[in-house]
C-alpha positions as CSV (number, residue, x, y, z in Angstrom):
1,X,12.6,52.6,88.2
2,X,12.9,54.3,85.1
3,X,16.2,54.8,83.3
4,X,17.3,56.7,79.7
5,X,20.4,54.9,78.5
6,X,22.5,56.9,75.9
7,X,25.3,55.4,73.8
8,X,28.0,58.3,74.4
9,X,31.5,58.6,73.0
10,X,32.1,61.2,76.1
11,X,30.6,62.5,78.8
12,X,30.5,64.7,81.9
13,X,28.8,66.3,84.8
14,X,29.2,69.6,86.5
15,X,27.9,71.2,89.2
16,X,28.7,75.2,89.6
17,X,30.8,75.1,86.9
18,X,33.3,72.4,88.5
19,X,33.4,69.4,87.0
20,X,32.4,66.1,88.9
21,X,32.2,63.3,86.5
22,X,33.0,62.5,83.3
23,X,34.1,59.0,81.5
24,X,35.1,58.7,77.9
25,X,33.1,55.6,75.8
26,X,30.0,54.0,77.2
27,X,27.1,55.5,78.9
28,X,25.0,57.6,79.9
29,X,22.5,56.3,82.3
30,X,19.5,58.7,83.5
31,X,17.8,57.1,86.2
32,X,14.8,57.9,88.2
33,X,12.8,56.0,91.1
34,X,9.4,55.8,91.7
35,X,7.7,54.9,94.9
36,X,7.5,51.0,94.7
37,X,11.0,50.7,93.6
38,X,12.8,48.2,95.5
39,X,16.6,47.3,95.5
40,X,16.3,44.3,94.1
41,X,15.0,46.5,90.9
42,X,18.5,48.1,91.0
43,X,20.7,45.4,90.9
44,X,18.4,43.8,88.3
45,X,18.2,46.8,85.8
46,X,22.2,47.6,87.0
47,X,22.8,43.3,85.4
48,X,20.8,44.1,82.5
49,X,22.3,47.2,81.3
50,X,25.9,46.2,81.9
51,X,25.1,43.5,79.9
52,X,22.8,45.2,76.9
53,X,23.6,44.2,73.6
54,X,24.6,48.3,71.9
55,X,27.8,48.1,71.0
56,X,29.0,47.4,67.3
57,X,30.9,44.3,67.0
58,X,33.6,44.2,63.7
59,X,30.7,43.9,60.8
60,X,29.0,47.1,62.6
61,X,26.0,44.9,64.5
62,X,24.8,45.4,68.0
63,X,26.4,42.5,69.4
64,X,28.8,43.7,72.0
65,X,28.1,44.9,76.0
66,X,29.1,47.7,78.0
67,X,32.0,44.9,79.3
68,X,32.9,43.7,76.2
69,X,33.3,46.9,74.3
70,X,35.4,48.1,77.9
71,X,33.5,51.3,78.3
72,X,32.4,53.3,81.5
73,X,29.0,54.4,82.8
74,X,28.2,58.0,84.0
75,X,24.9,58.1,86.3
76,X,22.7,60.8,86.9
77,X,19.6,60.8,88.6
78,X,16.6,62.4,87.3
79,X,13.9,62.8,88.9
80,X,12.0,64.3,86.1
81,X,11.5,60.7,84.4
82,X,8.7,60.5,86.4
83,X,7.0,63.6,85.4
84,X,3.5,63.3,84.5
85,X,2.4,65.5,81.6
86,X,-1.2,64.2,81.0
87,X,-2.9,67.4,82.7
88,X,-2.3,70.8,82.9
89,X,0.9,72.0,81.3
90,X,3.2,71.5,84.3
91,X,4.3,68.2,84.5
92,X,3.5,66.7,88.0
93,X,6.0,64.2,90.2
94,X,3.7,63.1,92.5
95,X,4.9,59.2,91.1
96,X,8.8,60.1,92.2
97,X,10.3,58.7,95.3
98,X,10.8,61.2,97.6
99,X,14.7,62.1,97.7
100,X,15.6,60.1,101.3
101,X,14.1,57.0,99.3
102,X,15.3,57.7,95.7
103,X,19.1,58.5,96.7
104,X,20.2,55.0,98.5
105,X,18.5,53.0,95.2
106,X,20.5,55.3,92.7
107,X,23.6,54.5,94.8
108,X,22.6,50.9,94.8
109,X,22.5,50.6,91.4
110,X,25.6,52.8,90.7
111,X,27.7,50.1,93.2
112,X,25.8,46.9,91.6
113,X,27.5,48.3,87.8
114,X,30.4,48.5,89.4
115,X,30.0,45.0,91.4
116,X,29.2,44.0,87.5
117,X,32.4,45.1,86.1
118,X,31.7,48.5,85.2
119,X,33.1,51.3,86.3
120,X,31.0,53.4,87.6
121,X,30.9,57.5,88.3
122,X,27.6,59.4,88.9
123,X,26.6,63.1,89.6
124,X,26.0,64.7,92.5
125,X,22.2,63.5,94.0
126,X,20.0,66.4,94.3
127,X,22.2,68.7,92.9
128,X,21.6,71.1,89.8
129,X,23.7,69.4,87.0
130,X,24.9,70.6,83.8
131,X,25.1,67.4,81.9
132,X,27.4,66.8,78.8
133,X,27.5,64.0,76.3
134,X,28.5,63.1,72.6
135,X,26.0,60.6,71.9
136,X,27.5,58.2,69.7
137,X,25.3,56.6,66.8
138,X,22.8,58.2,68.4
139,X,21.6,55.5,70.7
140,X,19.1,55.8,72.6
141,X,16.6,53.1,74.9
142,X,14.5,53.4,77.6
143,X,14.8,50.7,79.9
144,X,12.1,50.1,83.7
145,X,11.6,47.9,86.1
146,X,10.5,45.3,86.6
147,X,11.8,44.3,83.7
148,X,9.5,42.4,81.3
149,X,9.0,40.3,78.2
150,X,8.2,41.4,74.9
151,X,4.7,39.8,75.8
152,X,4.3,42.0,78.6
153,X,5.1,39.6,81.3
C-alpha cells in the first residue's frame, strides 16, 4: 500500500463536474494497493496517519496530529502510485491490485480513519476525478506498508 499524504488547507473531488467531496483543513491522502496488500496494512497505515506528527503546534513545530489539530481527511485512490516507469516511457501497473481487490482495502482504510477519529470522505473508486487541493506549507510524505523502521526493519 502506497499512500501520498498532502497537508491541505482545502480540498475537493469531482466527478463530471459535480462535486463529491471536499473537507476544509487536513488531508489529502492518495492511496494505492498493490497485490500483497492485506487489511491489516490498512488499518495499520489508516492508525499511523491519523496519528502523524504534521501539524504546527503554537511555536510553529510539527508536533500536532490530524486529531489534535481537528482536521478532516479526503481519500482518493490512485492507482497510478504503482506505476512503474523503469522501461519504456509508458509507465506499467502490472504491481496494482486489480480493482475488485484494491476497492474494499481503500474502503477499509477510509472506515479505520474514521473508527480513529477522523472524519473521513473519499472519491468516487474507479472514477475519473478532478482533484482539488490548497496544499498548506506545502507538506508533503510518502508513507507504505508495511510500515518500517528507519533501519529498514
Amino acid at each position: 500500500m502506497r499512500t501520498v499524504i498532502q497537508r491541505v488547507s482545502r480540498a475537493s473531488v469531482s466527478v463530471d463536474g459535480a462535486l463529491v467531496a471536499a473537507i476544509d483543513q487536513g488531508i489529502l491522502v492518495l492511496i494505492g494497493i498493490g497485490h500483497d496488500d492485506q487489511e491489516a496494512d490498512a488499518l495499520a497505515l489508516a492508525h499511523k496517519i491519523a496519528h502523524l506528527r504534521i501539524f504546527a503546534d503554537a511555536a510553529g513545530r510539527f508536533d500536532r496530529s490530524l486529531l489534535e489539530h481537528g482536521g478532516a481527511a479526503l481519500v482518493v485512490s490512485q492507482f497510478t502510485l504503482y506505476g512503474d516507469t523503469r522501461r519504456g516511457r509508458r509507465p506499467g501497473f502490472s504491481d496494482a491490485a486489480a480493482p475488485d481487490r484494491a476497492a474494499p482495502l481503500v474502503d477499509a482504510f477510509a472506515a479505520a480513519l474514521r473508527a480513529s477519529g477522523v472524519p473521513a470522505v473519499q472519491g468516487i473508486f474507479g472514477a475519473h476525478m478532478e482533484v482539488s487541493l490548497c496544499n498548506d506549507g506545502p507538506v508533503t510524505l510518502i508513507l507504505e506498508s508495511p510500515l518500517r523502521t528507519a533501519a529498514g526493519r
